[in-house]
ROZA-953065 format. One line per 10 residues: their letters; for each residue x, y, z of N, C-alpha, C. Coordinates in pm, whole numbers, plus 50000, padded with zeros to 5 digits. Atoms other than C-alpha are relative to their C-alpha. Layout:
N
a	X:Y:Z:X:Y:Z:X:Y:Z | ... $
END
This chain:
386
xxxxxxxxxx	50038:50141:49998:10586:32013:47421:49994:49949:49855 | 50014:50064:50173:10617:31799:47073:49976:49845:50066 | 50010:50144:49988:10542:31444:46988:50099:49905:50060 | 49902:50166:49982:10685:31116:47138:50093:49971:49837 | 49964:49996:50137:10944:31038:46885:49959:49891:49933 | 50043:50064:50075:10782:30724:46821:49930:50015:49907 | 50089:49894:50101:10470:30912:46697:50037:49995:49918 | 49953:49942:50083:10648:31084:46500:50057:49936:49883 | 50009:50065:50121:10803:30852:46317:49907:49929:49883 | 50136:50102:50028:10490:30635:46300:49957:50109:49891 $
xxxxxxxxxx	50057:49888:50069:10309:30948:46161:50062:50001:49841 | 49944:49996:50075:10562:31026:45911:50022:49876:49900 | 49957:50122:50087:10577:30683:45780:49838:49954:49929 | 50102:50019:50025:10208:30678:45757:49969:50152:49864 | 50013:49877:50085:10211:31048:45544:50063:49962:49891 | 49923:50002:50107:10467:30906:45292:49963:49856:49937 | 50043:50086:50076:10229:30619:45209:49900:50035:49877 | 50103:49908:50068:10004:30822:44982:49884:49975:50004 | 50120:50006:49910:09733:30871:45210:49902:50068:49983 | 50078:49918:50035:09399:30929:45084:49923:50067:50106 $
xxxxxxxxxx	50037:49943:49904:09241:31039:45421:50049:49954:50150 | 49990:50007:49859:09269:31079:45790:49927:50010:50075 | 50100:49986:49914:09036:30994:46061:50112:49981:50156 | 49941:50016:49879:09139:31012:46446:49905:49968:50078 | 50092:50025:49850:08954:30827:46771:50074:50025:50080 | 49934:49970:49866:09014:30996:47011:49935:49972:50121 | 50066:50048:49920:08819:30816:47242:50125:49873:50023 | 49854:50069:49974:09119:30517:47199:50105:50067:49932 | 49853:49893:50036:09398:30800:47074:50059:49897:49909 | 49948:50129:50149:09432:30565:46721:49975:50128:49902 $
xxxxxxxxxx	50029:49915:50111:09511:30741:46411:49999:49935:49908 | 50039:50122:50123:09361:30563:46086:50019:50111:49890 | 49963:49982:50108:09493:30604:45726:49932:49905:49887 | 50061:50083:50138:09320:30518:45423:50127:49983:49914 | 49855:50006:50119:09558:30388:45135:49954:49908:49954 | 50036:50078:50063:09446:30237:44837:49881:49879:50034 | 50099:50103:49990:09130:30077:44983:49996:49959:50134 | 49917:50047:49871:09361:29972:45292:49961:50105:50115 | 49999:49885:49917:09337:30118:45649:50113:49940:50100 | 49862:50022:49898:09678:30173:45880:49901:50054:50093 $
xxxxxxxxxx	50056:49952:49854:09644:30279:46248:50118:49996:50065 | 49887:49937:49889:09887:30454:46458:49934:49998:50074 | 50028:49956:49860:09797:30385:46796:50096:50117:50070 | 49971:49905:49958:09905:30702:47004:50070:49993:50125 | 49890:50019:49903:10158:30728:47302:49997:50144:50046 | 49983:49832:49956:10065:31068:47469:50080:50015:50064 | 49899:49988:49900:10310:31201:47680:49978:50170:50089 | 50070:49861:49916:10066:31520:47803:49856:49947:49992 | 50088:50043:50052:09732:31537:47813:49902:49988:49899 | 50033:50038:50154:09516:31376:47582:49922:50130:49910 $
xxxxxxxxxx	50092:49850:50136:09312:31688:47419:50137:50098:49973 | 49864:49910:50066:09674:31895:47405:50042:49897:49896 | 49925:50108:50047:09825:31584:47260:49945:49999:49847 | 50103:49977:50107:09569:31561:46988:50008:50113:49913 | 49969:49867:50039:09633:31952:46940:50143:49993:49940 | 49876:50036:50080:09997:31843:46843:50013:49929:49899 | 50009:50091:50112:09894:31569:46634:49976:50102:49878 | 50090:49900:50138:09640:31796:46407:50133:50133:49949 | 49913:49857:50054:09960:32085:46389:50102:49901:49909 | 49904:50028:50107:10177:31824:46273:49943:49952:49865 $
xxxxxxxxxx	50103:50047:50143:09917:31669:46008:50031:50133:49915 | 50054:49910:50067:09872:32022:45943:50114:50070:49903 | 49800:49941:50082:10263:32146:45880:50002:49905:49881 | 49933:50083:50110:10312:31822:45671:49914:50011:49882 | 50088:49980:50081:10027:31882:45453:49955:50118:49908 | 50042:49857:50063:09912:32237:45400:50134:50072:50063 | 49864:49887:49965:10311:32394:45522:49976:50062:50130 | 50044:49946:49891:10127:32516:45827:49980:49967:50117 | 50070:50062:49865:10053:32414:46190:49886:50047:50044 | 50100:49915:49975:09756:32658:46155:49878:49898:49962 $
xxxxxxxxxx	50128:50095:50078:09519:32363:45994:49884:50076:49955 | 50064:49969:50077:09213:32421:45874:49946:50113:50004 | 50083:49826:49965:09056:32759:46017:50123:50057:49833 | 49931:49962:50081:09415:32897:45824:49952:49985:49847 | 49974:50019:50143:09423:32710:45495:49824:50022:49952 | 50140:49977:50092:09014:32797:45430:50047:50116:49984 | 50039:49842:50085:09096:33165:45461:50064:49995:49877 | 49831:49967:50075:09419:33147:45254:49862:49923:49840 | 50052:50095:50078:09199:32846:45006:49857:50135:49926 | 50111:49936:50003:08875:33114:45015:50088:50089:49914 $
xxxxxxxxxx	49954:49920:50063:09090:33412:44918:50082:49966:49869 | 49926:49996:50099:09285:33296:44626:49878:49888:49892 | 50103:50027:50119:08943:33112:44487:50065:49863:49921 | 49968:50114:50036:09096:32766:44497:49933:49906:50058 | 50099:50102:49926:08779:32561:44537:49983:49860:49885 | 50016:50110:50125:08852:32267:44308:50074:49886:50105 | 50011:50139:49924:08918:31891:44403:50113:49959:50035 | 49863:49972:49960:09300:31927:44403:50026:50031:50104 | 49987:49974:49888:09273:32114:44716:49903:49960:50078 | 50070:50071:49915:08985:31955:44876:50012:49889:50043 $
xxxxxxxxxx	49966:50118:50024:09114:31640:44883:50153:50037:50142 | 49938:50015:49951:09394:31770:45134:49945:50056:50121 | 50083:49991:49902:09130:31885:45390:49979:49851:50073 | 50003:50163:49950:09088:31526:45441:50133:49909:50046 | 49876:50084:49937:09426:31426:45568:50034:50081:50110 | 49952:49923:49889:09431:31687:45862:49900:49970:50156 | 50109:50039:49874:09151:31501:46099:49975:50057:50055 | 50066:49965:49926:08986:31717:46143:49827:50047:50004 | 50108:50009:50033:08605:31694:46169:49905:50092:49925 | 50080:49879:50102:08490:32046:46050:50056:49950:49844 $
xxxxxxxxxx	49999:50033:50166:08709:31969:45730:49955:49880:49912 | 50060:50101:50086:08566:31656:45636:49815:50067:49977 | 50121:49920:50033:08242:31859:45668:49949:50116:49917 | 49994:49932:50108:08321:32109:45465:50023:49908:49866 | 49978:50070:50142:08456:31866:45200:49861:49939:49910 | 50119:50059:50027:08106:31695:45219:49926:50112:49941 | 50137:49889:50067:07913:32024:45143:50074:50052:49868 | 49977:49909:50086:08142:32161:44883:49914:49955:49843 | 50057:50020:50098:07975:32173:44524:50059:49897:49897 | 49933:50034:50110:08267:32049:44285:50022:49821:50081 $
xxxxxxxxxx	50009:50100:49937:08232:31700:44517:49993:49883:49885 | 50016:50099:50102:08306:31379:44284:49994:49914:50076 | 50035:50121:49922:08239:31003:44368:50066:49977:50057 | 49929:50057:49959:08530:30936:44426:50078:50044:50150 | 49981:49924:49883:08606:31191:44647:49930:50009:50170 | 50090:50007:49921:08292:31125:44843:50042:49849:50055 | 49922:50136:49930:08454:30792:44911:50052:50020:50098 | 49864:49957:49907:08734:30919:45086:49939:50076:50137 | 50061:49964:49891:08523:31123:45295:49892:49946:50074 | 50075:50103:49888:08251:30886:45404:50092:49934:50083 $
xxxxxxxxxx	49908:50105:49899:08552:30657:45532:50085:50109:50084 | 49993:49917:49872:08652:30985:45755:49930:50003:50087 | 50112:49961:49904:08352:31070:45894:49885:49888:49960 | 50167:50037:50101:08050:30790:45787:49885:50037:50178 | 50147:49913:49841:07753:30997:46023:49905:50036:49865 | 50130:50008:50069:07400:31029:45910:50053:50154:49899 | 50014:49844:50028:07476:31437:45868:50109:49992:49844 | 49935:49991:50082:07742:31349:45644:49954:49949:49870 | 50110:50031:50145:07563:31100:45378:49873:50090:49975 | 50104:49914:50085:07275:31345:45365:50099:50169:49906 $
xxxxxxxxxx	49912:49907:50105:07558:31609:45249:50041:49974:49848 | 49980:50059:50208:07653:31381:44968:49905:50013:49944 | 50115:50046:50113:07366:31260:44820:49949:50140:49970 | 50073:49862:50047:07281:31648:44776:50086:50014:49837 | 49913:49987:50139:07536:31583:44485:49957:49899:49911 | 50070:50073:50051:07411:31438:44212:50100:49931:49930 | 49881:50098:49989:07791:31290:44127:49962:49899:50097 | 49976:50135:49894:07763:31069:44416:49860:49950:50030 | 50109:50109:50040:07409:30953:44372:50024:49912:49890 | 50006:50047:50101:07453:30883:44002:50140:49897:49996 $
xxxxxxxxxx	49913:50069:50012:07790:30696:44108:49984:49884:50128 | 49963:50135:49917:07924:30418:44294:49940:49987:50167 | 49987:49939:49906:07883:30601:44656:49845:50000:50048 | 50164:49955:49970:07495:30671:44615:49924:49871:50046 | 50084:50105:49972:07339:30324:44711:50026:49977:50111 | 49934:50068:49861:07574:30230:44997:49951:50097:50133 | 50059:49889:49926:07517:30596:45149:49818:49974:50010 | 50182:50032:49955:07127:30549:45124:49980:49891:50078 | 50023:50109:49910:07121:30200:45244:50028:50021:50174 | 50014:49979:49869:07285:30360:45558:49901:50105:50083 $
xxxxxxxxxx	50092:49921:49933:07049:30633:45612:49849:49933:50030 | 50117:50076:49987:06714:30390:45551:50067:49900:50144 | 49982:50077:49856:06905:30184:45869:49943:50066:50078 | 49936:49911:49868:06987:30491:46100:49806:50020:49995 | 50068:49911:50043:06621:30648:45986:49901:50001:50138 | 50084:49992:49818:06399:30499:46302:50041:50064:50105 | 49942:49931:49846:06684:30669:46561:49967:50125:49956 | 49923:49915:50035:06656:30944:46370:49873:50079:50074 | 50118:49913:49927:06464:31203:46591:49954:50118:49981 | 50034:49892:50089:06445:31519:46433:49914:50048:49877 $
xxxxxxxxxx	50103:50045:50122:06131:31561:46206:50055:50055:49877 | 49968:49953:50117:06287:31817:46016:50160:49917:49902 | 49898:50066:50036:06610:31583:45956:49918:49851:49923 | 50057:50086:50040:06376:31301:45885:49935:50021:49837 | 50062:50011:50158:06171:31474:45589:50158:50011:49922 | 49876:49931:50074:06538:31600:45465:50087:49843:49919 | 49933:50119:50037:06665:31189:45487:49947:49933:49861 | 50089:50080:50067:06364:31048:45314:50006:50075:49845 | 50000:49930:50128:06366:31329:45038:50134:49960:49911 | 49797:50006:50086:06777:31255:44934:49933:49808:49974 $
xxxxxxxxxx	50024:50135:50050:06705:30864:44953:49882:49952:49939 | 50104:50093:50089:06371:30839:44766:50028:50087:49809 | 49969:49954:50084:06588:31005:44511:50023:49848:49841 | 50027:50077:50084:06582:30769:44121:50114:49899:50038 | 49879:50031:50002:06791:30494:44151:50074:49916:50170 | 49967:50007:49898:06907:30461:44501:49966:49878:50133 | 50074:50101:49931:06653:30224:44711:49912:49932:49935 | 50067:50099:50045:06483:29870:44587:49837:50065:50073 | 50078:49960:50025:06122:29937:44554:49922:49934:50175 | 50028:50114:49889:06043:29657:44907:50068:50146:50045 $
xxxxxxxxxx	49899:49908:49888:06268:29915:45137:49899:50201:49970 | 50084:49857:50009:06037:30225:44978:49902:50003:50040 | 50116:49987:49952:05731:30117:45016:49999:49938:50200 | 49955:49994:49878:05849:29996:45392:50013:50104:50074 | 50016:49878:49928:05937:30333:45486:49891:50056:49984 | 50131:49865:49996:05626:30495:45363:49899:49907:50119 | 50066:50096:49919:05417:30211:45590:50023:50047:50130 | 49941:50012:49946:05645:30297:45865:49908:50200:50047 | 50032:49905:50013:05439:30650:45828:49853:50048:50032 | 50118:50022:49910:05134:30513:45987:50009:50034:50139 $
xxxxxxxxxx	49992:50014:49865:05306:30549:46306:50098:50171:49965 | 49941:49827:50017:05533:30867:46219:49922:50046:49876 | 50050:49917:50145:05343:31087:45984:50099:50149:49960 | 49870:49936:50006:05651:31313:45944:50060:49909:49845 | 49931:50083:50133:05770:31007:45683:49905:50049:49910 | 50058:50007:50121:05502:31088:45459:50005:50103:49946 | 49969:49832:50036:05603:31473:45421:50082:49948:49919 | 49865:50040:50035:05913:31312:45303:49932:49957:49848 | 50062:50031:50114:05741:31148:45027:49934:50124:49941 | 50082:49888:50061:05545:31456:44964:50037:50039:49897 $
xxxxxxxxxx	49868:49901:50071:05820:31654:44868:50060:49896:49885 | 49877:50036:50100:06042:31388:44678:49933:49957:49880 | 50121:50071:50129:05767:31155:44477:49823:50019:50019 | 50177:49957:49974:05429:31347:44491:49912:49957:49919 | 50090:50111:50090:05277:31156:44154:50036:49885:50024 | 50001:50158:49997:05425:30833:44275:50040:49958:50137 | 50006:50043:49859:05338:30771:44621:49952:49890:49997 | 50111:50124:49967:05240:30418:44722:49876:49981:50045 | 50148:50026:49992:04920:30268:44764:49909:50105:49922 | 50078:49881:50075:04797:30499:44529:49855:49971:50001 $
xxxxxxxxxx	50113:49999:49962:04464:30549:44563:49898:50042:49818 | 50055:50011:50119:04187:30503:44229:49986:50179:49935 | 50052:49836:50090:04106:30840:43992:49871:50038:50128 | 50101:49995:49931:03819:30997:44149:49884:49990:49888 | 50100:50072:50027:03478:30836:44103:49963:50020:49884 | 50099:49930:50154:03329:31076:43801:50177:50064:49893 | 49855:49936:50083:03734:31151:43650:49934:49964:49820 | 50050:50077:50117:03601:30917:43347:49923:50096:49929 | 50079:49877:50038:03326:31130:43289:50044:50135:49876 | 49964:49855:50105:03545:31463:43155:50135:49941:49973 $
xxxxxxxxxx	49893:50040:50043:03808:31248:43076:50066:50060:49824 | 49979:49961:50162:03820:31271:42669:49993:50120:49997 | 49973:49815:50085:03735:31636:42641:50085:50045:50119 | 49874:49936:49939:04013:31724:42915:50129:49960:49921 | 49846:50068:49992:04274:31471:42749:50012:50114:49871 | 49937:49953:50109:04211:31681:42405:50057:50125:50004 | 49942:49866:50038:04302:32012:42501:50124:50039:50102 | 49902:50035:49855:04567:31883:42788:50141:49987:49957 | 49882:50004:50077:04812:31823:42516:50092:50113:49970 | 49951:49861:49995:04896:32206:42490:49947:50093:50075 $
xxxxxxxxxx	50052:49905:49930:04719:32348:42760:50077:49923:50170 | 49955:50049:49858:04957:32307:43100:49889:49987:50079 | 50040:49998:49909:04726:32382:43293:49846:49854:50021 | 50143:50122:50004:04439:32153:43186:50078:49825:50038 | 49941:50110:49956:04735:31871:43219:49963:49976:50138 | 49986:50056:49896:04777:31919:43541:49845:50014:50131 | 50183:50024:49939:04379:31920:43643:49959:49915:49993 | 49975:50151:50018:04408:31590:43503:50000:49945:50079 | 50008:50115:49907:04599:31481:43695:50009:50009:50159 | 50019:49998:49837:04453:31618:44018:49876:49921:50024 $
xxxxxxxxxx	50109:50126:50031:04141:31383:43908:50019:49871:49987 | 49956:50085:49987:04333:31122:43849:50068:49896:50086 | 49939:50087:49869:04518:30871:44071:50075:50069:50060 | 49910:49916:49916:04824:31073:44138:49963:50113:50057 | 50049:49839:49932:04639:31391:44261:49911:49949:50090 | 50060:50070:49871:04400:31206:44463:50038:49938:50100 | 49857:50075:49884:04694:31025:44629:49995:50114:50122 | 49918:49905:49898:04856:31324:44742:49940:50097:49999 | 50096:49918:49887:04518:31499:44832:49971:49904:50125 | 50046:50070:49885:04440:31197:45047:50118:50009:50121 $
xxxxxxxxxx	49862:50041:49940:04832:31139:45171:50008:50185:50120 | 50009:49874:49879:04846:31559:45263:49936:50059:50083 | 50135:49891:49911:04514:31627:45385:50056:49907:50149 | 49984:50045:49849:04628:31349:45693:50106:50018:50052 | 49893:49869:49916:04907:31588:45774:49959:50088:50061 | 50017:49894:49944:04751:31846:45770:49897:50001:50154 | 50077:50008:49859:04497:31705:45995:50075:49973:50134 | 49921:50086:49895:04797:31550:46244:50114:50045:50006 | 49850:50000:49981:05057:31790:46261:50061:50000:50093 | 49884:50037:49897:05362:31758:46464:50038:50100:50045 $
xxxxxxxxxx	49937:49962:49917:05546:32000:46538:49990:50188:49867 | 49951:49892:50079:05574:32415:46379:50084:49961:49891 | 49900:50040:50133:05853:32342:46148:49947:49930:49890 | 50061:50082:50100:05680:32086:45984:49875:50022:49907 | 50115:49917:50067:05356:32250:45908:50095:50067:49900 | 49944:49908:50093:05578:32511:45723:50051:49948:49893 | 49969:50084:50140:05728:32240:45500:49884:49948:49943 | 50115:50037:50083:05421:32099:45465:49941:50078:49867 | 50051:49872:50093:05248:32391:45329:50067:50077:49875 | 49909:50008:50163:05500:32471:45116:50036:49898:49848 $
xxxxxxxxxx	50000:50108:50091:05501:32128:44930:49909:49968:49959 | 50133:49962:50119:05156:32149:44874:49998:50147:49929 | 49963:49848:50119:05207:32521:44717:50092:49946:49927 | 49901:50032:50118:05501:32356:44528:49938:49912:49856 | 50053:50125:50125:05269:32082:44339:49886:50092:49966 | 50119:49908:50096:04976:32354:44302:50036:50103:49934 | 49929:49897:50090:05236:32598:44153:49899:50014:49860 | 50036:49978:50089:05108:32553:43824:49847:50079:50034 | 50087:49912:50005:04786:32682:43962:50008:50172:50001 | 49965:49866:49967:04909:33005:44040:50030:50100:49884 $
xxxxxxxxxx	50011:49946:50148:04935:33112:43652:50090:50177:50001 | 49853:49874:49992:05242:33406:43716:49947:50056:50108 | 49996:49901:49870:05062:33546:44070:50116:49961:50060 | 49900:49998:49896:05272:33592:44353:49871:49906:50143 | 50087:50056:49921:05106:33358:44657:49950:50116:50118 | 50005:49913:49813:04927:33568:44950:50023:49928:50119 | 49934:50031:49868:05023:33589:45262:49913:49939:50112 | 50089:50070:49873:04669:33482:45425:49931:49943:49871 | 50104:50088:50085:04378:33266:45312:49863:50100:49915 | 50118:49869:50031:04088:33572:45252:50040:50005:49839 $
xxxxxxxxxx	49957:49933:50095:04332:33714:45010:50023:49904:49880 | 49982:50167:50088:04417:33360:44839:49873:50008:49923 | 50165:50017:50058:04048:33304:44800:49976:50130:49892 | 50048:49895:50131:03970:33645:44609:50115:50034:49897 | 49845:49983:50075:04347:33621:44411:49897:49879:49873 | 50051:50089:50100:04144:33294:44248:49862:50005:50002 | 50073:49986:50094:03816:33443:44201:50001:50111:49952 | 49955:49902:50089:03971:33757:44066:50020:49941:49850 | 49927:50047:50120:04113:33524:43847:49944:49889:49888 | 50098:50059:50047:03817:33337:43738:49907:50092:49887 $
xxxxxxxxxx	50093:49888:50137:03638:33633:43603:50116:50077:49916 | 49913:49934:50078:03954:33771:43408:50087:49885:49986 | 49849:50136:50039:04114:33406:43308:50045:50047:49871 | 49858:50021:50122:04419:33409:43080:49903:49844:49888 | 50067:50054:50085:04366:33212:42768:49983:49823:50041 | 49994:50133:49927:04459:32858:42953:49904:49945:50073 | 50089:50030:49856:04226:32904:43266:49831:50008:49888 | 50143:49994:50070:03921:33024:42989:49993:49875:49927 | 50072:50125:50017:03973:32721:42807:49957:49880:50072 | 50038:50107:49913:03981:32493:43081:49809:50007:50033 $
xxxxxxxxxx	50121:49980:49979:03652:32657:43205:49906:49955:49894 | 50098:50024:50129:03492:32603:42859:49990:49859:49999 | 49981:50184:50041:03598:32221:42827:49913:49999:50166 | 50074:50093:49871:03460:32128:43201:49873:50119:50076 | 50033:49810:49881:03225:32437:43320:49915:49964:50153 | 50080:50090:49859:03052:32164:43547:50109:49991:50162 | 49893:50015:49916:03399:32133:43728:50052:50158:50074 | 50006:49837:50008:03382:32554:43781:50089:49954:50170 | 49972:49974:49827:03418:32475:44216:50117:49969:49965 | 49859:50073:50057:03739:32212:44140:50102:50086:49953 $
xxxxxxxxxx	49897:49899:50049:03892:32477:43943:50025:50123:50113 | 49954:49901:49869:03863:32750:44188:50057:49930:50129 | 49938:50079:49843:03958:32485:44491:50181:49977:49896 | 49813:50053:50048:04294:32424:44248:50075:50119:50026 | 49923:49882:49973:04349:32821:44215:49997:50010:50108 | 50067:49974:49820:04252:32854:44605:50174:49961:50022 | 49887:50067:49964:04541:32624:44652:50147:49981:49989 | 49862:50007:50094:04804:32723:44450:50040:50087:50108 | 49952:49906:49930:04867:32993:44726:49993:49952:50141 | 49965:50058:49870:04918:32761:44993:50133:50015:50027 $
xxxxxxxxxx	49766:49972:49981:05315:32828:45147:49971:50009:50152 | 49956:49914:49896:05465:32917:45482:49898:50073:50034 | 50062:49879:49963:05337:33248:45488:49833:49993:50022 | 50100:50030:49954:04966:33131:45572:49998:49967:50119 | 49994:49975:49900:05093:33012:45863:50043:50049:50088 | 49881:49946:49925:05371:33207:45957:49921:50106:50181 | 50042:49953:49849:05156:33448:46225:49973:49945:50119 | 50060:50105:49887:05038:33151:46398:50111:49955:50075 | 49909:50020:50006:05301:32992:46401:50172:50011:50088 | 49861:49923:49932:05575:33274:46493:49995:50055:50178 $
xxxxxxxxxx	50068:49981:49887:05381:33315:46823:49950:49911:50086 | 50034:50107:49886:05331:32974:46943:50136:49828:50006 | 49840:50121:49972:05573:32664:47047:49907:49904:50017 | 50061:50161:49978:05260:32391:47065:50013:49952:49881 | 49967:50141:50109:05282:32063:46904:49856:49958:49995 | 50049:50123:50006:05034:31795:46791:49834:50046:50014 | 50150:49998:49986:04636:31841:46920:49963:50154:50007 | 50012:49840:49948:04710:32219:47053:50051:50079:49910 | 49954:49944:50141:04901:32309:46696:49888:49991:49933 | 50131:49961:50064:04591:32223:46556:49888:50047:50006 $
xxxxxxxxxx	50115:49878:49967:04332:32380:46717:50046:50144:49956 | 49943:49863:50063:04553:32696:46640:49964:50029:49898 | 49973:49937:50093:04597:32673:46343:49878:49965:49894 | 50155:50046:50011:04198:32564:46275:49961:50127:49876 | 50016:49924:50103:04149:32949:46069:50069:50005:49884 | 49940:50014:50132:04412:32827:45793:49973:49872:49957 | 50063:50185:50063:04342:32422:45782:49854:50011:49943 | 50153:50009:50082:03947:32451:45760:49982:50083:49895 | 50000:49951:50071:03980:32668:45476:50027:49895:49876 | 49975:50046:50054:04179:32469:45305:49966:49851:49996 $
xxxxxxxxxx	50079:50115:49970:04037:32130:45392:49893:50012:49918 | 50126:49962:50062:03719:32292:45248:50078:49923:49840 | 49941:49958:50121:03948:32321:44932:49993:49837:49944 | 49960:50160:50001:04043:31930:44963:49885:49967:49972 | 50077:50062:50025:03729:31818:45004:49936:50001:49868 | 50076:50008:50138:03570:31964:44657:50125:49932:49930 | 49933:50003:50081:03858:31861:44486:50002:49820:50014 | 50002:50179:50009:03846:31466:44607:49818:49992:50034 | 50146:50047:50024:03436:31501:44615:49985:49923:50127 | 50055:50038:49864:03393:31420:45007:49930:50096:50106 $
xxxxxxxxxx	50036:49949:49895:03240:31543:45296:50072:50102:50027 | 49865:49919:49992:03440:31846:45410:49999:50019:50199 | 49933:50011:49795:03586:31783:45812:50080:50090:50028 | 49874:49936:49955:03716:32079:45970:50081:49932:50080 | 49886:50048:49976:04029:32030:46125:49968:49938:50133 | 50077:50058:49863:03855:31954:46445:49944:49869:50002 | 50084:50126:50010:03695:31660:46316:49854:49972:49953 | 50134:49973:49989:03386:31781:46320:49937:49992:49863 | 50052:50030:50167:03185:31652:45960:49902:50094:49980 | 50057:49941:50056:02973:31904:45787:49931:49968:49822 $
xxxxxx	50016:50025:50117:02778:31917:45468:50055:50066:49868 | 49929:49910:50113:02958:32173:45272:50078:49973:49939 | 49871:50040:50054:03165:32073:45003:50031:50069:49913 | 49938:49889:50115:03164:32386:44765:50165:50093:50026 | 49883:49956:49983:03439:32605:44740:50006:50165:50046 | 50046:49823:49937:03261:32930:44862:49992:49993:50146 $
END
């Protein structure tokens, strides 16, 4: 069986226009050609049926292009083995319509703007602009605004929490979305609290509505700012007293109180261990909370020269400091047992996971100077860090 010879010509007349990509609907059997900005369209004339037909199209794309009728499975091994991953040959993945290779083109590393052009107008799907914007060519170019603007559309259908923090993290990247459309989505996070993970992760000192220093920051202000200048760690104690750390204790603690779904806890927890890193002063994080807790008051009575001066400049702030080390060993692996053993969501995820939150809640509370609410709700007077 081969093409109609109309096809064929059609085809051929469309290949010898110097055609930067190829998309096919095969829902109306139209084949579209980019060229210079321009788009042709071969409507299709099957003469079998339509999914073989289609299978003839893609062999002849594939012969006229890569010498082969084998398309793309072929030309990756052949492309893989001879270690020809540059933009010369990626660029002819995109004239063989066929959807894995515009997907590969999207993930590859050596990805330029221009290139990312060519392949949004193959494929433009949510999965695909979050492939780009992982390139920091096609943010920092032409490609990066238009792509965001469509993912902040799609972002309400978008139903997948873990696809959601993944959207929000690429588009609240510098640059990309007017400041009205940012603070919109984070708002939008009253009703999904999934959006505000998203923020967690991308802008954790510059979340909206930022919320004031805490009450007594003023207080050890001057003798923290003088020894903050060469002491990391006293910086960033700063500025967990300050506005931006009080933010995104207030912003994560109402995650942690309201999570959604497994998956998400695990990012969570990890993005608060990512911003208390610096607490962690070269440990390795443990794997439960017990061990956390005596990792940072091991590390209280044997501080490095950083953690002893901090102690010296604030010694009133002693709990604070241990609720920062406490915290630095927040990740995954705190909740992973729970976790790897249960499939509830939402009210019944949190009762679970009640022996790793109220711990750390505890932690929250000395550190923003409130009440401390286990995860239950339930208010208590304890706000130390023992």
């Amino acid at each position: 069986m081969e093409l109609s010879s109309e096809d064929l010509l059609r085809l051929n007349v469309l290949l010898a226009n110097n055609i930067e990509a190829i998309r096919i609907d095969e829902r109306s059997m139209t084949v579209y050609g980019l060229a210079r900005g321009n788009e042709a369209r071969v409507p299709l004339n099957p003469n079998c049926r339509p999914e073989k037909y289609l299978r003839l199209v893609r062999e002849m794309l594939s012969s006229h292009v890569l010498g082969s009728p084998g398309g793309y499975p072929v030309f990756l091994q052949r492309w893989t083995r001879m270690g020809q991953a540059r933009e010369t040959r990626l660029d002819k993945l995109l004239l063989l319509g066929e959807p894995e290779a515009v997907t590969a083109v999207a993930g590859a590393p050596g990805l330029s703007d221009d290139l990312a052009r060519r392949t949004w107008w193959a494929m433009p799907t949510s999965d695909i602009a979050r492939r780009l914007l992982e390139k920091q060519a096609v943010v920092q170019g032409k490609m990066g605004k238009e792509l965001a603007q469509f993912l902040v559309e799609h972002l309400p259908f978008e139903s997948d929490p873990m696809l959601v923090i993944a959207t929000i993290r690429l588009v609240l990247q510098p640059g990309l979305i007017e400041a009205p459309a940012r603070e919109r989505i984070f708002r939008l996070g009253t009703h999904r609290n999934v959006y505000h993970i998203g923020f967690l992760e991308a802008v954790p000192d510059d979340l909206p509505d930022p919320l004031p220093a805490r009450h007594d920051a003023a207080k050890y202000c001057d003798r923290l700012v003088n020894i903050s200048m060469k002491n990391p760690l006293a910086a960033f104690f700063v500025r967990l007293l300050d506005s931006p750390g009080q933010t995104f204790l207030a912003v994560s603690e109402m995650q942690l109180r309201h999570p959604v779904d497994k998956y998400t806890v695990a990012t969570l927890m990890d993005v608060i261990g990512n911003y208390f890193k610096p607490g962690l002063i070269g440990n390795k994080q443990a794997s439960e909370f017990g061990k956390a807790f005596a990792m940072a008051e091991a590390r209280l009575r044997e501080p490095g020269e950083e953690l002893a001066e901090l102690v010296k400049c604030v010694p009133e702030l002693k709990k604070e400091i241990m609720a920062m080390l406490t915290l630095a060993h927040t990740g995954e692996a705190l909740v992973t047992p729970i976790i790897a053993a249960s499939t509830a969501s939402g009210t019944l995820l949190r009762r679970k996971l009640g022996p790793v939150l109220d711990p750390l809640l505890e932690q929250y509370a000395t550190l923003r100077q409130t009440a401390h609410k286990p995860a239950d709700g339930r208010s208590t007077r304890r706000v130390s860090g023992k």
